[in-house]
N, C-alpha and C positions, 0 to 999 in steps of 0.2 A: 722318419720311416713310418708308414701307414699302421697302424696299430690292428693287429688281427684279431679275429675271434678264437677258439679251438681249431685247429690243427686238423679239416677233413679229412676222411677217409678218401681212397679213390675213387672218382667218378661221383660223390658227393662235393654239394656244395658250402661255403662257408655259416656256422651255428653262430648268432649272436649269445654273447655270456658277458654274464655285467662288469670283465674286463675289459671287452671289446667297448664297451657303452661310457666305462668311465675313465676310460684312457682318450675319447674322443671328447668327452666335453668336460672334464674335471670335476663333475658331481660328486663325491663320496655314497652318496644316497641315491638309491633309482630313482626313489618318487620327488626326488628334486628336480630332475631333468624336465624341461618344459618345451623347448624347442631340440630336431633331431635331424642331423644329414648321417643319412648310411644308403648313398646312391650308388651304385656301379660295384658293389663289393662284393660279388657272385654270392649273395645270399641267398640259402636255401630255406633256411630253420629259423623264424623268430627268435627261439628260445625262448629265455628272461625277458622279451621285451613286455610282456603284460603286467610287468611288475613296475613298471612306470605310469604310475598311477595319475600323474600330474602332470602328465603327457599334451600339449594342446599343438602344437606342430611336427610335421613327421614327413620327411620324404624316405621312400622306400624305392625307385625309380632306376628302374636297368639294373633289376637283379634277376632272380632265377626261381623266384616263390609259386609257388604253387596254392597255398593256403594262408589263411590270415589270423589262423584261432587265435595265438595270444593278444588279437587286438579288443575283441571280445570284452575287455577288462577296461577298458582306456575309456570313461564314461567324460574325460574333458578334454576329449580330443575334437580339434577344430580343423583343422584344416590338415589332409591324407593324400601323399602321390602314391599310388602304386602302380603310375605306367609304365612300359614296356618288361612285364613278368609272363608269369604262365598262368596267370589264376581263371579256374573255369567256375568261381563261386565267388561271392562276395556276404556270403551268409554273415558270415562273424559281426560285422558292422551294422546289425542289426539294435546292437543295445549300446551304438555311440552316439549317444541323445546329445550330445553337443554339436553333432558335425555340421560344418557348412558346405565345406567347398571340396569335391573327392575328383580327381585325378585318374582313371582307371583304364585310359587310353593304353591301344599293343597289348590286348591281354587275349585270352581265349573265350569268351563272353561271348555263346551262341547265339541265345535267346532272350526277349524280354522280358519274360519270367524270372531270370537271373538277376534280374532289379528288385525283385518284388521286397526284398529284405530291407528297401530300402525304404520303403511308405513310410515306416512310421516315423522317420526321423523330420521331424517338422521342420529345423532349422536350418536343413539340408536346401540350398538357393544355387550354387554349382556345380554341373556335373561334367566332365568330358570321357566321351567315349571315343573321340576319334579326332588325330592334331594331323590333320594333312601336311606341315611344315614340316615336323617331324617324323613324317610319314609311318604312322601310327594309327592303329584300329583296331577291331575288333571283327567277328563276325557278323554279330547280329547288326554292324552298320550296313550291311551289301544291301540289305533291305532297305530299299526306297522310303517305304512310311514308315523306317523306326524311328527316325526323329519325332513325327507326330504321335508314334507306342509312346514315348519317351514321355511327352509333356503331357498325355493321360493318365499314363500309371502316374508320376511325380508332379501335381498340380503348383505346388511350390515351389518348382523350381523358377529362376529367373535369366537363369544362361543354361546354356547347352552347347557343350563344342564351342564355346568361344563367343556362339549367335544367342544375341538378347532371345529372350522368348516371346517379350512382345515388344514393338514397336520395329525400327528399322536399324539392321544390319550389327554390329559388334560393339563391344561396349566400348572400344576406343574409339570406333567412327561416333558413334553419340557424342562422345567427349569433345571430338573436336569440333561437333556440329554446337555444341555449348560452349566452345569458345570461340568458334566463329560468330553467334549470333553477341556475345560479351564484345566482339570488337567492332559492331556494326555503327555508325556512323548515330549519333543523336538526333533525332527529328527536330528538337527545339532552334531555332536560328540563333548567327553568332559564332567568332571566330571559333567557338570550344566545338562547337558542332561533331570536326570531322579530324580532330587533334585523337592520336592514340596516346589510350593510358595506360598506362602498368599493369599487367592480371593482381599482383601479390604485391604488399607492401614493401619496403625493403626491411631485410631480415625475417621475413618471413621462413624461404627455405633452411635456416639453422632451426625452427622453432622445434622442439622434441616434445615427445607424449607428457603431460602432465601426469598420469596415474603408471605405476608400472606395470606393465606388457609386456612378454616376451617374447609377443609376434609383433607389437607395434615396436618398440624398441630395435628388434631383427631389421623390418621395414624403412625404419631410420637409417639404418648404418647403411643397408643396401644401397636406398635412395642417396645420401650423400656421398657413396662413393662413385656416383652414376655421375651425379653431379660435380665432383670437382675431374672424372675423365671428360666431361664436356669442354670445363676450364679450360683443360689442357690444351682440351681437341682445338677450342677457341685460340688460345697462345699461339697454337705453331700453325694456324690458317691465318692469325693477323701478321705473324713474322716472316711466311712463306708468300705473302702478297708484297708485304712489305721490300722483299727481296727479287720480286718479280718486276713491279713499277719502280724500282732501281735498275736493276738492268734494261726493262724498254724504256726508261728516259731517252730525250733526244741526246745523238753524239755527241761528246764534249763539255755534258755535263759532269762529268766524274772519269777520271781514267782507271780506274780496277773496283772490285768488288770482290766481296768475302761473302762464302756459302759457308 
């Protein structure tokens, strides 16, 4: 059963309280908590979440917030979703001098002035104001040149909406343009020339974080579990071929077959 917070009133939404917080992650202590999902739980009220001191990951995403004060407090906080809420301020995250990467897409964000809280956070390199997949925005997107408001107020930053800020197109088309040029054929002559090799050594994908992290760590488990539904996905496309060039074999090579 999903563990709730206090019990709103009518037509109010749900108040986080550090039963709701440590019935989801088993901390005894706030300020232990390091990584945080509380998406989709009609929250209204932070509450107690400022009191998680030791706070460095947090999705807040497809709630019903309006303000962010108790974030205010959360000085080692890394990485912030607050997409799809109500917020028409993002003042509070003014003094989250850890932040990097903020999420603030589907909010109520008229104006680029509404950023301005954000200058001083130098570490600050990701921002999304607007996920078209998700169909997700703000106001102050409808504006043409906000994306260029954008990377003059925040010169730091290095993505925007998903698009590098410089160079060409997203950060995953990059990637693959670094691994397309990693597979491009060796100019030297000789049979190895044009032979493909490995990206990663083997065992590499099990290698885990040397130092403990509770985002890289998080990152891990995510990534491996990505990775062994590929397995899978793999398994039952080598089985499902496997059972398809059984059946068109020429007639007569087999009288029945099992699906």
């Amino acid at each position: 059963m999903e563990p709730q917070g206090e019990k709103p009133a009518e037509g109010e939404g749900v108040r986080i309280t550090p039963q709701l917080l440590k019935a989801r992650t088993g901390e005894f202590a706030l300020e232990s908590i390091l990584l945080l999902r509380l998406r989709s739980l009609g929250l209204a009220d932070l509450g107690c979440l400022g009191e998680c001191l030791g706070l460095e990951w947090l999705d807040l995403s497809g709630n019903a917030l309006t303000h962010l004060g108790p974030l205010a407090s959360l000085r080692q906080l890394t990485v912030l979703n607050v997409s799809n809420n109500r917020l028409t301020t993002l003042e509070p995250l003014a003094t989250c001098e850890n932040l990097q990467s903020l999420n603030a897409a589907g909010n109520l964000l008229a104006t680029p002035g509404q950023l301005q809280c954000l200058t001083g956070l130098r570490g600050l390199e990701y921002l999304r104001l607007r996920d078209p997949l998700a169909r997700l925005s703000n106001p102050l997107c409808t504006n043409p040149s906000y994306w260029a408001g954008v990377r003059e107020l925040l010169p730091g930053l290095k993505v925007i909406d998903g698009e590098r800020v410089t160079g060409r197109g997203s950060e995953l088309y990059q990637l693959c343009r670094d691994l397309d040029s990693s597979l491009r054929p060796s100019s030297s002559p000789g049979p190895r020339a044009t032979e493909a090799q490995p990206w990663v050594e083997p065992g590499y994908w099990e290698s885990w974080p040397t130092r403990s992290s509770s985002i890289l760590e998080e990152a891990c488990r995510q990534f491996q579990d990505t990775l062994q539904e590929c397995r899978d996905l793999d398994l039952q496309a080598t089985n499902s071929l496997a059972q398809a060039e059984q059946a068109l074999s020429p007639a007569g090579a087999t009288s029945s077959f099992i699906f």
